[in-house]
HTML snippet that shows the backbone in 3Dmol.js (N, CA, C, O; Angstrom):
<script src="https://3Dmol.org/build/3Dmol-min.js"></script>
<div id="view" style="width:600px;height:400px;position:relative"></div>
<script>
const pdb = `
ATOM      1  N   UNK A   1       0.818  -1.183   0.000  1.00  0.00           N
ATOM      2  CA  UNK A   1       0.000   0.000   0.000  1.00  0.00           C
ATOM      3  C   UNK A   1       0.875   1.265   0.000  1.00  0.00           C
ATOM      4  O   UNK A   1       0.519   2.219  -0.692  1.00  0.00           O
ATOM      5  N   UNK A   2       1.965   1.328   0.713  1.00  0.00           N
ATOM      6  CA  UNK A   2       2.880   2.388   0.941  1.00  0.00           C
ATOM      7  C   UNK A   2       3.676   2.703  -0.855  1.00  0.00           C
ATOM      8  O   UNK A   2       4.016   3.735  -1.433  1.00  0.00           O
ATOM      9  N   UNK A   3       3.702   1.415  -1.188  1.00  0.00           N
ATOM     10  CA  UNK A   3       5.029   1.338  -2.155  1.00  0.00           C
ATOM     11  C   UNK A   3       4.097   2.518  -3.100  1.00  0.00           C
ATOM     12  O   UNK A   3       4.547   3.592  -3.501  1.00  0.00           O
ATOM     13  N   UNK A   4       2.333   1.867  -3.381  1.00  0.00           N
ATOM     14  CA  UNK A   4       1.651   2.358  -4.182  1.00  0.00           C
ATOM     15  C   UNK A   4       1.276   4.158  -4.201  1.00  0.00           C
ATOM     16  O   UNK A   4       1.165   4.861  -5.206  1.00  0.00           O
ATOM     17  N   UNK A   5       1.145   4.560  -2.826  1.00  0.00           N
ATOM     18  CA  UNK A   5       1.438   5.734  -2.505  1.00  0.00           C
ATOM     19  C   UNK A   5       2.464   6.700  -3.082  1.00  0.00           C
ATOM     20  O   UNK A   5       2.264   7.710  -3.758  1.00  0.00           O
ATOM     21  N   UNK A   6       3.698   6.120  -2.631  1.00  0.00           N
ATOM     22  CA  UNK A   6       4.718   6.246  -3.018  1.00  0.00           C
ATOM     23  C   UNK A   6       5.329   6.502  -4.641  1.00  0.00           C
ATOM     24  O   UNK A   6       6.133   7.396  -4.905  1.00  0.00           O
ATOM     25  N   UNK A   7       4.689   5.376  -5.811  1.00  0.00           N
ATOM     26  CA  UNK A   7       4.374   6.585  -6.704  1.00  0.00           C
ATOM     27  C   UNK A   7       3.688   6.866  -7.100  1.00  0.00           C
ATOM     28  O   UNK A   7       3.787   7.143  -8.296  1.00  0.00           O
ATOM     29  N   UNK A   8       2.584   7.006  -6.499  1.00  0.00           N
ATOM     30  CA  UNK A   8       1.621   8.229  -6.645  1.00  0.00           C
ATOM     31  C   UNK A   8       2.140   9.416  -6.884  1.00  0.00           C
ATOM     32  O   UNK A   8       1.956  10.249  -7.772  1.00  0.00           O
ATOM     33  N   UNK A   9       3.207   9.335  -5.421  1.00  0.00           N
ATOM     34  CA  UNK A   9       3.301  10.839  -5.137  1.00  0.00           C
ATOM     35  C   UNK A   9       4.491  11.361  -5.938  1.00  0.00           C
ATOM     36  O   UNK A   9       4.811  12.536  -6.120  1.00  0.00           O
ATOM     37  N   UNK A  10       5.045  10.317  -6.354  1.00  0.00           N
ATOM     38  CA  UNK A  10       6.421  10.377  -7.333  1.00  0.00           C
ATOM     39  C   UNK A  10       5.603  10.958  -8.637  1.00  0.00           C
ATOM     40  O   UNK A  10       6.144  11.906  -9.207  1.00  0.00           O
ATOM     41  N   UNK A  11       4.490  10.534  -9.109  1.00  0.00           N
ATOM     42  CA  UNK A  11       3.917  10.950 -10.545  1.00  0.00           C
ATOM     43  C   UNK A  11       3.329  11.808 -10.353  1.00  0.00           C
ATOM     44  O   UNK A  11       2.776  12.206 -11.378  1.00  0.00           O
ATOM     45  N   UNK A  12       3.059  12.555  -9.231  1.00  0.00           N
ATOM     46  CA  UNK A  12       2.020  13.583  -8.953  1.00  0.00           C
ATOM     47  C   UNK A  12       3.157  14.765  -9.284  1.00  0.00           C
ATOM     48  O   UNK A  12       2.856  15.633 -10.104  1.00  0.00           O
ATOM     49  N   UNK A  13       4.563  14.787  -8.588  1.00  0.00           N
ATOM     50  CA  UNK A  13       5.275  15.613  -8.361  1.00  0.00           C
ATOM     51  C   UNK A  13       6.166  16.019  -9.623  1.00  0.00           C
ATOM     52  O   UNK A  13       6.925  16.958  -9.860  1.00  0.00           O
ATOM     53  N   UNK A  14       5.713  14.837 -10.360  1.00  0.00           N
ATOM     54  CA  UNK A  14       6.778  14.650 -11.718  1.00  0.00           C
ATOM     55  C   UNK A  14       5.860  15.319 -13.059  1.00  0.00           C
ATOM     56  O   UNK A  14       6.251  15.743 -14.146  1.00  0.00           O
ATOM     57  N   UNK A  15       4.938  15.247 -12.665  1.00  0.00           N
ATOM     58  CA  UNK A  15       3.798  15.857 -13.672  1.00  0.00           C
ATOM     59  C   UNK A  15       3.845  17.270 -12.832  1.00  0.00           C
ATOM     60  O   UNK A  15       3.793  17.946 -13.859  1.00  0.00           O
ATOM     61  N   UNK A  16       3.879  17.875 -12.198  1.00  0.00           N
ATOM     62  CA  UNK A  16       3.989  19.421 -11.441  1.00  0.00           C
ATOM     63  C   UNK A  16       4.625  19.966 -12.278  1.00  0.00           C
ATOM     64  O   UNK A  16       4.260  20.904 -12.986  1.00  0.00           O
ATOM     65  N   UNK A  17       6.061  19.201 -12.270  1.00  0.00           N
ATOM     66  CA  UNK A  17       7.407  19.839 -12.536  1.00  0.00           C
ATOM     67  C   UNK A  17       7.076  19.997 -13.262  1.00  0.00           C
ATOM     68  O   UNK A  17       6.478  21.074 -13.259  1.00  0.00           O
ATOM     69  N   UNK A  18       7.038  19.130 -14.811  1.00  0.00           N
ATOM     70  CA  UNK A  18       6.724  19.029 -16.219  1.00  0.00           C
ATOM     71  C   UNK A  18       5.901  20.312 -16.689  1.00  0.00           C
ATOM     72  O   UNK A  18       6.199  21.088 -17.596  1.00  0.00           O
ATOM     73  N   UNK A  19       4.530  20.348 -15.649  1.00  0.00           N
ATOM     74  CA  UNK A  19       3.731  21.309 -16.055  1.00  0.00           C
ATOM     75  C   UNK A  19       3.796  22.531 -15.996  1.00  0.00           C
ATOM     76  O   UNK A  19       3.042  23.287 -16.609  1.00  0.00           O
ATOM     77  N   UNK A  20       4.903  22.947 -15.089  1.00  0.00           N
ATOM     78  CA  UNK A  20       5.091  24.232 -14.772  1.00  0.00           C
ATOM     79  C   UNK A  20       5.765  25.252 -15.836  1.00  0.00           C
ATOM     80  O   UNK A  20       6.709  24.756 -16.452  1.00  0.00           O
ATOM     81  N   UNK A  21       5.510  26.310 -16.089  1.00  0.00           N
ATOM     82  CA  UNK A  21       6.129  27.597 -16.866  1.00  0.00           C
ATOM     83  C   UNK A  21       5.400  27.622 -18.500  1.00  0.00           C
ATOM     84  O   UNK A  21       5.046  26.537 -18.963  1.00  0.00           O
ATOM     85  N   UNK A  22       5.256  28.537 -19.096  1.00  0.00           N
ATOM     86  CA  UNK A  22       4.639  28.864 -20.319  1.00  0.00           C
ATOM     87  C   UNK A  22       4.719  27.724 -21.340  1.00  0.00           C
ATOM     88  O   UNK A  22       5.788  27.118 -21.398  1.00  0.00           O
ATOM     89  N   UNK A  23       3.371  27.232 -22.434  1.00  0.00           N
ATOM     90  CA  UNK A  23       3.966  26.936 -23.359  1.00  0.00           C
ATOM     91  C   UNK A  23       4.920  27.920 -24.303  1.00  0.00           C
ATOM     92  O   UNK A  23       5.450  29.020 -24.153  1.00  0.00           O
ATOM     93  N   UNK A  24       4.839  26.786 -25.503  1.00  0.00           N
ATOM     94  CA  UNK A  24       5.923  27.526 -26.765  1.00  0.00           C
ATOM     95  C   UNK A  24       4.752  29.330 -27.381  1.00  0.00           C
ATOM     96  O   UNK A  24       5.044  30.499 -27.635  1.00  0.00           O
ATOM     97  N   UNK A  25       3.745  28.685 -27.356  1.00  0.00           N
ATOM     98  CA  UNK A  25       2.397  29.619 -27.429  1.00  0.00           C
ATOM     99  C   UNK A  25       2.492  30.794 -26.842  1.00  0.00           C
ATOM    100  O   UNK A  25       2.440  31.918 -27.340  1.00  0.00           O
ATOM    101  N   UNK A  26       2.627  30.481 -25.823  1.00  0.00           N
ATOM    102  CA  UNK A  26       2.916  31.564 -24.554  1.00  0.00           C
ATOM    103  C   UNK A  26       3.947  32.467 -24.793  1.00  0.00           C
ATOM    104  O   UNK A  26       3.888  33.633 -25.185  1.00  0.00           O
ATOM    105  N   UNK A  27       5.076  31.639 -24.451  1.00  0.00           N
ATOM    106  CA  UNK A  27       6.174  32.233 -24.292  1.00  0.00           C
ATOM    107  C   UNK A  27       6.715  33.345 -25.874  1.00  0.00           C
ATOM    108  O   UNK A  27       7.659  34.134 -25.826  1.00  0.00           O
ATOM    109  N   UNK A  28       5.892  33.122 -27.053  1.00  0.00           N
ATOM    110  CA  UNK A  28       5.973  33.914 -28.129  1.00  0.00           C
ATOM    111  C   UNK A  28       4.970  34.865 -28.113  1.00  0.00           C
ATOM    112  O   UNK A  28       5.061  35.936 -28.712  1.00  0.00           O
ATOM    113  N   UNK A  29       3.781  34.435 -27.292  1.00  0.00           N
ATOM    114  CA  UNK A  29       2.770  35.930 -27.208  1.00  0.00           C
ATOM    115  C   UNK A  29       3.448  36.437 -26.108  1.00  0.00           C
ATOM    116  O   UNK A  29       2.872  37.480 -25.799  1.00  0.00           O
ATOM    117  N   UNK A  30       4.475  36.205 -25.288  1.00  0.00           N
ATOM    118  CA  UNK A  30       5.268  37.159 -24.588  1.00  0.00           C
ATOM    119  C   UNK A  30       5.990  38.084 -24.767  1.00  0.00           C
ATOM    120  O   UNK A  30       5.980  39.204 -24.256  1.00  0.00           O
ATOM    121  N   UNK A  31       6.875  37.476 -25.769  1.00  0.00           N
ATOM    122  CA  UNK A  31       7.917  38.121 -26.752  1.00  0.00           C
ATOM    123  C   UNK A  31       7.385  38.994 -27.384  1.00  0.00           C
ATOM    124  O   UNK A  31       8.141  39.942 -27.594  1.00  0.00           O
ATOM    125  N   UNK A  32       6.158  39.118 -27.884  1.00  0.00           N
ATOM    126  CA  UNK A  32       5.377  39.829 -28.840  1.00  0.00           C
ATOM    127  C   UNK A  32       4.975  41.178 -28.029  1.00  0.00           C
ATOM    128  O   UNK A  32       5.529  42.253 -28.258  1.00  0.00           O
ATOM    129  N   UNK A  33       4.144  41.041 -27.240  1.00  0.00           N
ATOM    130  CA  UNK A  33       4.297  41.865 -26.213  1.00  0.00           C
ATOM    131  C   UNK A  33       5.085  42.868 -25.817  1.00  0.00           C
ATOM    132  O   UNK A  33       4.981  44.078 -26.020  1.00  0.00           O
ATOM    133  N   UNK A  34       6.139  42.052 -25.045  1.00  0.00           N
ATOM    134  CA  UNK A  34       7.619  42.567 -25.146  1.00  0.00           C
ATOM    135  C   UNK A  34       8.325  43.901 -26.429  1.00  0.00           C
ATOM    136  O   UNK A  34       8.991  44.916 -26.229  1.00  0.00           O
ATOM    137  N   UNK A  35       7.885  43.390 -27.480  1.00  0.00           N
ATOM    138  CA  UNK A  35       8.468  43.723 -28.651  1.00  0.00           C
ATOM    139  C   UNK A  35       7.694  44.895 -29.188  1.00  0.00           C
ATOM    140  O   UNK A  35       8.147  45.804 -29.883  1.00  0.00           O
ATOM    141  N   UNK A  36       6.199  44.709 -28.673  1.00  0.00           N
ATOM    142  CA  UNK A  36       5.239  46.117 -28.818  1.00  0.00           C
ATOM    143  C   UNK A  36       5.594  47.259 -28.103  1.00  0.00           C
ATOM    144  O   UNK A  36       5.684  48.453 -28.387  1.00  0.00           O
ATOM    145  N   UNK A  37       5.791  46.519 -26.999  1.00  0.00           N
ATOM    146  CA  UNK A  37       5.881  47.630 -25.606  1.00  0.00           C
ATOM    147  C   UNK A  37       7.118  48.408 -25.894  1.00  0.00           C
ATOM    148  O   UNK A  37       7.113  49.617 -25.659  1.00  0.00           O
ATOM    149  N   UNK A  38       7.919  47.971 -26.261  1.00  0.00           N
ATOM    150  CA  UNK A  38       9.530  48.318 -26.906  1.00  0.00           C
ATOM    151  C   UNK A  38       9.158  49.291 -27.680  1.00  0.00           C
ATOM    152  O   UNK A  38       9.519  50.456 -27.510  1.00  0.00           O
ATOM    153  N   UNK A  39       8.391  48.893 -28.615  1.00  0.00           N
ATOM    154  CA  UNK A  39       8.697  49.916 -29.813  1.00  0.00           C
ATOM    155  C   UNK A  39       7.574  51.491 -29.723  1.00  0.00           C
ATOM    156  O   UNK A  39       7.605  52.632 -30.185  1.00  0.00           O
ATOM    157  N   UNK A  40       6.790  50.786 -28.960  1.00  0.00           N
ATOM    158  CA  UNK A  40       5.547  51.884 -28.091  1.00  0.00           C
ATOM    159  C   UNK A  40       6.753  53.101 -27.336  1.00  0.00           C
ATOM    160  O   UNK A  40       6.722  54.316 -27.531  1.00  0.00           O
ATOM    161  N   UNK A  41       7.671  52.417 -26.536  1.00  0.00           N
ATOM    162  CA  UNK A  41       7.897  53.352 -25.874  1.00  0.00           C
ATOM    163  C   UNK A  41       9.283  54.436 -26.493  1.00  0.00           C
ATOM    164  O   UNK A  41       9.732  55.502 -26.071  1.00  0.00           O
ATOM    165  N   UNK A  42       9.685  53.466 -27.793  1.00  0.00           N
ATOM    166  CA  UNK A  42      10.853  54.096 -28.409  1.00  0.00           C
ATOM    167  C   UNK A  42      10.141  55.141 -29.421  1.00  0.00           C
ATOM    168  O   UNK A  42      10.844  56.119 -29.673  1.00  0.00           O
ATOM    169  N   UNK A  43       8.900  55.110 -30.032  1.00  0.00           N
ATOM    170  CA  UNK A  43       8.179  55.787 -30.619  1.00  0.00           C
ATOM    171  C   UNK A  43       8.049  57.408 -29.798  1.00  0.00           C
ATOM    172  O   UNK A  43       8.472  58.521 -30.111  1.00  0.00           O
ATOM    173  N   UNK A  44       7.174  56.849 -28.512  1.00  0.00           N
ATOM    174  CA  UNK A  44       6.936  57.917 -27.854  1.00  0.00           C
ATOM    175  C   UNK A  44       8.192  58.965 -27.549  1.00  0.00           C
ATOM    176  O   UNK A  44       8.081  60.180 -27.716  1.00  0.00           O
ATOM    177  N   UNK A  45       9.518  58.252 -27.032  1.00  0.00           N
ATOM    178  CA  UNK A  45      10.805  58.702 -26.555  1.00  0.00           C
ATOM    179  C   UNK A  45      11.076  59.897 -27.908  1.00  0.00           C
ATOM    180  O   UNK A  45      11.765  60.912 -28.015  1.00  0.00           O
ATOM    181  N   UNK A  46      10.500  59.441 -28.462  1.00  0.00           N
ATOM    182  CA  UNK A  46      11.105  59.844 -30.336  1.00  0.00           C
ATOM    183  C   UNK A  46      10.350  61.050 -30.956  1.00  0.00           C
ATOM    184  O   UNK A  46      10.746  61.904 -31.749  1.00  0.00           O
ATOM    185  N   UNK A  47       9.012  60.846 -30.292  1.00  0.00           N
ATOM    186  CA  UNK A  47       8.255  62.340 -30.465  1.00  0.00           C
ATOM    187  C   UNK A  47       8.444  63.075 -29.430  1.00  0.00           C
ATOM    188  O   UNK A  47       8.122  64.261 -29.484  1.00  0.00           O
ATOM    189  N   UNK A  48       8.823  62.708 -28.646  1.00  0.00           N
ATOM    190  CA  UNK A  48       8.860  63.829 -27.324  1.00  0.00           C
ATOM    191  C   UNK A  48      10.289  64.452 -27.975  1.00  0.00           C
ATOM    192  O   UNK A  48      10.330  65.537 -28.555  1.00  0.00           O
ATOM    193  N   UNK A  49      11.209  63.751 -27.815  1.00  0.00           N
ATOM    194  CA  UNK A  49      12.685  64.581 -28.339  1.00  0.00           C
ATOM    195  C   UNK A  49      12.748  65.634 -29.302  1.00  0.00           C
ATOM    196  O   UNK A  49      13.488  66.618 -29.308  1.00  0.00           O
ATOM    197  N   UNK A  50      11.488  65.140 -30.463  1.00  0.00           N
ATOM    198  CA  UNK A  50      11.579  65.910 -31.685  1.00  0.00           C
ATOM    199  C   UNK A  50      10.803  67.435 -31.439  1.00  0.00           C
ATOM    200  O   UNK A  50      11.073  68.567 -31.839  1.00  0.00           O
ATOM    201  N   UNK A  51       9.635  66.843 -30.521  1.00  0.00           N
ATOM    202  CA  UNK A  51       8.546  68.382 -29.708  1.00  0.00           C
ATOM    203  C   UNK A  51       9.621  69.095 -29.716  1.00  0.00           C
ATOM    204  O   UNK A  51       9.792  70.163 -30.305  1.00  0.00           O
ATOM    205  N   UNK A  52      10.736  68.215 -28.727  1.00  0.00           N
ATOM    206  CA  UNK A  52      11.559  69.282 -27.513  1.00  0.00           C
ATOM    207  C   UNK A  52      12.571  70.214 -28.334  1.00  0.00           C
ATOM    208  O   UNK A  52      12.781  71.302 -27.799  1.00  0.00           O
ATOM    209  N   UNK A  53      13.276  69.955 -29.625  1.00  0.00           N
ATOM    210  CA  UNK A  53      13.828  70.051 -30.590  1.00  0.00           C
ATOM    211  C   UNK A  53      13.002  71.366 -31.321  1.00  0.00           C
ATOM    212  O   UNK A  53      13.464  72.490 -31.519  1.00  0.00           O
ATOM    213  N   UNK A  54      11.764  70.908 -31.624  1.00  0.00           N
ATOM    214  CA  UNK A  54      11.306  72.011 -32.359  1.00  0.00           C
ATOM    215  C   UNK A  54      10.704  73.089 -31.856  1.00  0.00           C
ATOM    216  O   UNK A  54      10.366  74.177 -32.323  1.00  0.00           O
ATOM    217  N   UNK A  55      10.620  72.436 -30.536  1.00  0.00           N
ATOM    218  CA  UNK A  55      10.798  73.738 -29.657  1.00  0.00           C
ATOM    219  C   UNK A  55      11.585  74.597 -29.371  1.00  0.00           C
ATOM    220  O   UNK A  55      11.357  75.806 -29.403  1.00  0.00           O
ATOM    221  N   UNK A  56      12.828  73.949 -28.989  1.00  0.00           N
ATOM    222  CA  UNK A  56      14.078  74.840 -28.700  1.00  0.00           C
ATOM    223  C   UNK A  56      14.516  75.418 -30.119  1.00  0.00           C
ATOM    224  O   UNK A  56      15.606  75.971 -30.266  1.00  0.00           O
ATOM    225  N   UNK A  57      13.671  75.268 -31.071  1.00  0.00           N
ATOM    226  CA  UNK A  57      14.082  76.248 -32.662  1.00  0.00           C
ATOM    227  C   UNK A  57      13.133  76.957 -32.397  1.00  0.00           C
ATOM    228  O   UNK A  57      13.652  78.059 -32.222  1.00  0.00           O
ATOM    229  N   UNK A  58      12.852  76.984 -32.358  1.00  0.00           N
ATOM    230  CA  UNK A  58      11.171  78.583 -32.303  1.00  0.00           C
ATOM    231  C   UNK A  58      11.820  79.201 -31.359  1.00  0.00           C
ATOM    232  O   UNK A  58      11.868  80.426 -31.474  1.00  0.00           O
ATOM    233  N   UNK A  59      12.488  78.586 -30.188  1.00  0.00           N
ATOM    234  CA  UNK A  59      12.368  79.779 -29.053  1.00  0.00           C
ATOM    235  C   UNK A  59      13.498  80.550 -29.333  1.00  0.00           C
ATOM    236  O   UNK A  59      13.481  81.774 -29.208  1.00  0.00           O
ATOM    237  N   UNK A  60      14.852  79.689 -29.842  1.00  0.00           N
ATOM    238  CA  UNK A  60      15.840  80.335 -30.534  1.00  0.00           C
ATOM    239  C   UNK A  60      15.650  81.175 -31.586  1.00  0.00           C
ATOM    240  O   UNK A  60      16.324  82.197 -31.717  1.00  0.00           O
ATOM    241  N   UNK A  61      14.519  80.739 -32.600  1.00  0.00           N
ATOM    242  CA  UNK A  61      14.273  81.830 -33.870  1.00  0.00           C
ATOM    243  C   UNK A  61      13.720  83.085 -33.092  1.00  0.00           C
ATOM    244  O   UNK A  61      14.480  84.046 -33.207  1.00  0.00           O
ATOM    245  N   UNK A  62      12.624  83.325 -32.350  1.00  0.00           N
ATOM    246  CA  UNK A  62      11.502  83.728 -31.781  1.00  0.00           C
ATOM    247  C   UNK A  62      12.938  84.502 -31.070  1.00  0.00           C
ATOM    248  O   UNK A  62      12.925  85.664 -31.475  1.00  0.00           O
ATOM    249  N   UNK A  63      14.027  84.295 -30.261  1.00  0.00           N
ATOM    250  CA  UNK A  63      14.607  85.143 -29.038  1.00  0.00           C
ATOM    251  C   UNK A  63      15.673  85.775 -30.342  1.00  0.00           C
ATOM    252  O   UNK A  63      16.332  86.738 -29.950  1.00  0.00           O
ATOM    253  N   UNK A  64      15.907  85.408 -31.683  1.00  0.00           N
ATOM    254  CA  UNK A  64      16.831  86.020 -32.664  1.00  0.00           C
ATOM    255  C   UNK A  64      16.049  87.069 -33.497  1.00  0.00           C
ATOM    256  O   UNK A  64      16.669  88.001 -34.010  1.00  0.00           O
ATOM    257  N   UNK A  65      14.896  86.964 -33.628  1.00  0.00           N
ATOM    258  CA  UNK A  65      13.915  87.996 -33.904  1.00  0.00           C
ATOM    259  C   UNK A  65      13.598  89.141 -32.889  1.00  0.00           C
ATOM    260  O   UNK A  65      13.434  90.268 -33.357  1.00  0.00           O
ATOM    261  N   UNK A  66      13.487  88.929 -31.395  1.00  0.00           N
ATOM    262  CA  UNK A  66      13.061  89.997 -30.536  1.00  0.00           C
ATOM    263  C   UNK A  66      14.551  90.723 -30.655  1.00  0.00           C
ATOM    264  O   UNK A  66      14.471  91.946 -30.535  1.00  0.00           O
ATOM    265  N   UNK A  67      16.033  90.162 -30.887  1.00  0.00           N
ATOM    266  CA  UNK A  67      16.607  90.514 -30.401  1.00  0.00           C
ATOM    267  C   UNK A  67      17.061  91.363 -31.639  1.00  0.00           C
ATOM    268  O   UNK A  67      17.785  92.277 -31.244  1.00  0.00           O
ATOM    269  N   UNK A  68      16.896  91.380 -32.946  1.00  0.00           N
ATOM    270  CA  UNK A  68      16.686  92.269 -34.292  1.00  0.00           C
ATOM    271  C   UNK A  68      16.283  93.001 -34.102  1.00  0.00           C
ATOM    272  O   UNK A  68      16.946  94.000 -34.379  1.00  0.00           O
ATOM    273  N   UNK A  69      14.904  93.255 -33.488  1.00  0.00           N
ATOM    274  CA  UNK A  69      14.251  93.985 -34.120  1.00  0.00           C
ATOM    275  C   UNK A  69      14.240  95.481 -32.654  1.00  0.00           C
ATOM    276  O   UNK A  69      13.885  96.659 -32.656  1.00  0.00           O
ATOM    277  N   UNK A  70      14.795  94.606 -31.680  1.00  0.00           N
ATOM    278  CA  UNK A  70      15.031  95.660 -30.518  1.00  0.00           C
ATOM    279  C   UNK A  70      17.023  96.428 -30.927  1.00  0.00           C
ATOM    280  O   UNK A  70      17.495  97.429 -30.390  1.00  0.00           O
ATOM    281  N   UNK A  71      17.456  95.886 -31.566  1.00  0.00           N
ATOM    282  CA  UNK A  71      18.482  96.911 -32.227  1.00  0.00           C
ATOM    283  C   UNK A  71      18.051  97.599 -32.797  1.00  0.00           C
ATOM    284  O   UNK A  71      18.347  98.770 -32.556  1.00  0.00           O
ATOM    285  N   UNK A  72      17.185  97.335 -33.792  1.00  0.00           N
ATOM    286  CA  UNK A  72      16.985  97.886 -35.196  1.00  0.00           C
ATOM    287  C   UNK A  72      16.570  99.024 -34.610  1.00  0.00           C
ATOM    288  O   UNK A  72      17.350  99.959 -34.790  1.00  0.00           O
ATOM    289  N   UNK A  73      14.817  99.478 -33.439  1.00  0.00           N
ATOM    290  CA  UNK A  73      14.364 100.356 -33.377  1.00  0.00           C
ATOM    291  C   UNK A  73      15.161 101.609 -32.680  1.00  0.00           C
ATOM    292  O   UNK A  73      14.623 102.678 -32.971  1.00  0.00           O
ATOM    293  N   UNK A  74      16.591 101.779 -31.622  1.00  0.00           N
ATOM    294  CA  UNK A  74      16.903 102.875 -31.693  1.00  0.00           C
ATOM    295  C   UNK A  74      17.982 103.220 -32.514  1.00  0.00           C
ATOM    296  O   UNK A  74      18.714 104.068 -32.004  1.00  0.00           O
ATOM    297  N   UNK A  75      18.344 102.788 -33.741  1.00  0.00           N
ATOM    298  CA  UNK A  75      18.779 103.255 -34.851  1.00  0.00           C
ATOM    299  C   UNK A  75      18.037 103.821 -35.569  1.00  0.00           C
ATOM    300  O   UNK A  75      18.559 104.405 -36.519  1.00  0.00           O
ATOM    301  N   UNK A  76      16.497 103.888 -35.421  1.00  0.00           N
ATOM    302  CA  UNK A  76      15.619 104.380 -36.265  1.00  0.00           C
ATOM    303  C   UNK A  76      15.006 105.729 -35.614  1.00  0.00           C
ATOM    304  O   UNK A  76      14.099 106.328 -36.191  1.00  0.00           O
ATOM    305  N   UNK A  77      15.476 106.122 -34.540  1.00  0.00           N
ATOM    306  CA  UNK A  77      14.555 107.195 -33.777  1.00  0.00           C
ATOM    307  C   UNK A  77      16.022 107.922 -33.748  1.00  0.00           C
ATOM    308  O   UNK A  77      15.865 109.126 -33.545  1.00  0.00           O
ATOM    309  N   UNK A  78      17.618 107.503 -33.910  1.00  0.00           N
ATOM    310  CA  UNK A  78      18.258 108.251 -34.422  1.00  0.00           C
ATOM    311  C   UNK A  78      18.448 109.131 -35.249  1.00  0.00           C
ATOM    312  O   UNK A  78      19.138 110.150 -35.212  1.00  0.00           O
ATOM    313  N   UNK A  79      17.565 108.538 -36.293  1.00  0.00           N
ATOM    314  CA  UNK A  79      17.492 109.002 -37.576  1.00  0.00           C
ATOM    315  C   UNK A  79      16.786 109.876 -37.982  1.00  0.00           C
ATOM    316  O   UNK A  79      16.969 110.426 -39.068  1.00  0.00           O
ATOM    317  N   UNK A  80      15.613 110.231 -36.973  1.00  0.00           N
ATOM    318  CA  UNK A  80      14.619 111.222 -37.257  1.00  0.00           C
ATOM    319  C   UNK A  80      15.240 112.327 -36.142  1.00  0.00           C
ATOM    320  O   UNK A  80      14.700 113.423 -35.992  1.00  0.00           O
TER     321      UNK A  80
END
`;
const viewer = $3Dmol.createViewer("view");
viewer.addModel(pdb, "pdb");
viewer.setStyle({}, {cartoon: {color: "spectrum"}});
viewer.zoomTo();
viewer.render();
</script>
């Protein structure tokens, strides 16, 4: 009776093991996942940089323009 127990519990524990962790199924809708989330966040990384970029040109054009056009005007009240 014991011996029979015995592997029972041997096939119970041996089928656990076996069963445990993702199939092949799995483990590629993981990867996939993985591989979205990746490119989701390299996308985003990629428009934010470019905002930040075309921002810092406007503010540079925008501070090379105030700074024209505030020379320009007392050369012009010289003149009159």
């Amino acid at each position: 009776m014991t011996k029979l127990f015995s592997i029972i519990a041997v096939a119970i524990i041996a089928t656990t093991v076996v069963s445990c962790g993702p199939s092949a199924e799995e483990k590629a809708k993981i990867e996939e996942q993985a591989k979205h989330t990746a490119d989701s966040i390299s996308a985003a990384l990629s428009a934010s940089l470019e905002g930040a970029m075309n921002e810092a040109t406007a503010d540079t054009t925008a501070a090379a323009a105030t700074t024209e056009t505030a020379a320009a005007a007392p050369a012009e009240e010289a003149k009159h």
